[in-house]
N, C-alpha and C positions, 0 to 999 in steps of 0.2 A: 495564356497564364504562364508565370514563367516559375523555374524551379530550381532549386542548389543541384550545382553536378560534382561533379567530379571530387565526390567527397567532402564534398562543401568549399570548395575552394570558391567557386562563383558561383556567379545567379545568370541564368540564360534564360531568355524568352526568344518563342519561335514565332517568324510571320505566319499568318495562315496562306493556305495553297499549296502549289507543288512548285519542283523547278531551284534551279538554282538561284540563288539570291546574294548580297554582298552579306556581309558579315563587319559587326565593330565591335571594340572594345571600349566601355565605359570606364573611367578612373574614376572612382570616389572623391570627394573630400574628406577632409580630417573626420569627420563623425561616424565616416566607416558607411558600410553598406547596409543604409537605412529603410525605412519605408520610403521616404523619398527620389532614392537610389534604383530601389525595386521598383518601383512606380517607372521614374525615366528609361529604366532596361524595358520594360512593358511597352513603354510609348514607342520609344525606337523601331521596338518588332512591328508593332504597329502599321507602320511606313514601310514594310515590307524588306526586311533585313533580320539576321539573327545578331541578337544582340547579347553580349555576353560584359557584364560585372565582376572583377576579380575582387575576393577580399586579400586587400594588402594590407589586413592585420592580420594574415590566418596565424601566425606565429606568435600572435598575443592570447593571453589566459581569452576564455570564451566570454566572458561578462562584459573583456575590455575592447573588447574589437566595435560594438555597434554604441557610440555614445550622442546622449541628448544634447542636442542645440544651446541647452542654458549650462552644459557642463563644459564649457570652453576649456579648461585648465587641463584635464581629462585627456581631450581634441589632443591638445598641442604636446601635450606627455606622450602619448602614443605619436605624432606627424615625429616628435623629436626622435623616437628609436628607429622611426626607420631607414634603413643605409638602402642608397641609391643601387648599390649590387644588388640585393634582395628584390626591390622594386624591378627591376630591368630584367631579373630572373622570371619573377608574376608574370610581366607583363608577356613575354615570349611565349610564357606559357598559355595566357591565355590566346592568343596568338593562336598559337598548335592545337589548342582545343574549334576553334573555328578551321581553322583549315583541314583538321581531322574531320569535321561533319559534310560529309556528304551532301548536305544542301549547299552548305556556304561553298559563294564564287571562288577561291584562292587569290585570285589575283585581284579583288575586291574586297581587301578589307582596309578599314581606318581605324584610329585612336583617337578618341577624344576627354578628354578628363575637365574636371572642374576645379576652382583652387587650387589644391595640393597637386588634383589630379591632372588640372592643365599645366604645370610645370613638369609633369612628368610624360604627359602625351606630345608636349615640345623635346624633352629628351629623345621620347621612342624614335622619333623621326631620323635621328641619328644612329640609336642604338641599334636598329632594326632594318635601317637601309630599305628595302626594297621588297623586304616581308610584309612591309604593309602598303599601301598606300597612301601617300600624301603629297600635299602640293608645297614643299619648302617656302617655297618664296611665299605665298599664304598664311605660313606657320612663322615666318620670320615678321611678314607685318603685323599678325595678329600683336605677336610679341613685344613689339615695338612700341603698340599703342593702348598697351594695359598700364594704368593710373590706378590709385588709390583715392576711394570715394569717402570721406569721410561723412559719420553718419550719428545722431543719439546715440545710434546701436553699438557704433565700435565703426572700425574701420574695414572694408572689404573690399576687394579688386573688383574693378571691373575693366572688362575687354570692349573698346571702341571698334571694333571690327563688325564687319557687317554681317551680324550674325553668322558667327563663326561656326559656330555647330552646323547652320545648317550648308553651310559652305563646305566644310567636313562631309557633310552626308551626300551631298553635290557629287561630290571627287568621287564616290563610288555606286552612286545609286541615281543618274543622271537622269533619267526617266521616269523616276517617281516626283510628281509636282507635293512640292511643301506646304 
């Protein structure tokens, strides 16, 4: 079951057992750290990893930070304030909350983010060097082969990589089968 820490700054859920474990950071999409959000940080722990949710609205009024699916307008007014320094700040920080926990492996963590949040878990890569793990060349092809899927619904990315999440979880969590 997972829980806001550090002041509510993120949402972490723990694997069960004992033992050190990898550790990852989940990025949001624009709608903020939702039930769906909470739900994915849950699953991840799941698979035996501490999985930790930054909210990258904490600096938005509290109503504005978690917005509905059909409130698009909303999404994009809150993705538009936010500056990539702030974001690179979060994310370190969540970072330092995983490496501060005693379960988590240190040298075993990853980022991985969705939408908004996979444009910035391709940044961390850089930002972050070697605070986290990742496989560059992975992260560049992933990048490479994201297209825009047009739909009734509106239009949404989607990534042609081979399941890149779990290729994500791969790089640090090798021995747990998917």
């Amino acid at each position: 079951m997972g829980e806001w820490v550090d002041r509510g700054f993120a949402f972490r859920a723990m694997p069960e057992g004992k033992g050190k474990v990898p550790g990852i950071v989940i990025l949001m999409e624009a709608y903020g750290v939702n039930e769906h959000f909470r739900g994915l940080t849950e699953r991840l722990s799941s698979w035996g990893m501490v999985a930790v949710t930054p909210d990258l609205y904490h600096r938005l009024p509290q109503e504005r930070r978690v917005v509905s699916y059909e409130d698009r307008e909303t999404a994009m007014n809150n993705l538009s304030r936010m500056k990539d320094a702030e974001a690179r700040e979060d994310i370190a920080r969540a970072v330092r909350l995983l490496k501060e926990d005693p379960r988590v492996d240190g040298g075993r963590i990853a980022v991985v983010g969705f939408c908004m949040g996979g444009r910035l878990a391709f940044l961390s890569s850089e930002w972050l060097g070697r605070e986290i793990h990742c496989d560059r060349q992975e992260m560049r092809r992933a990048a490479s082969t994201i297209h825009v899927q047009n739909s009734r619904a509106g239009s949404k990315i989607i990534s042609k990589s081979n399941d890149f999440l779990q290729t994500s979880v791969k790089t640090i969590h090798p021995e747990k089968p998917l």
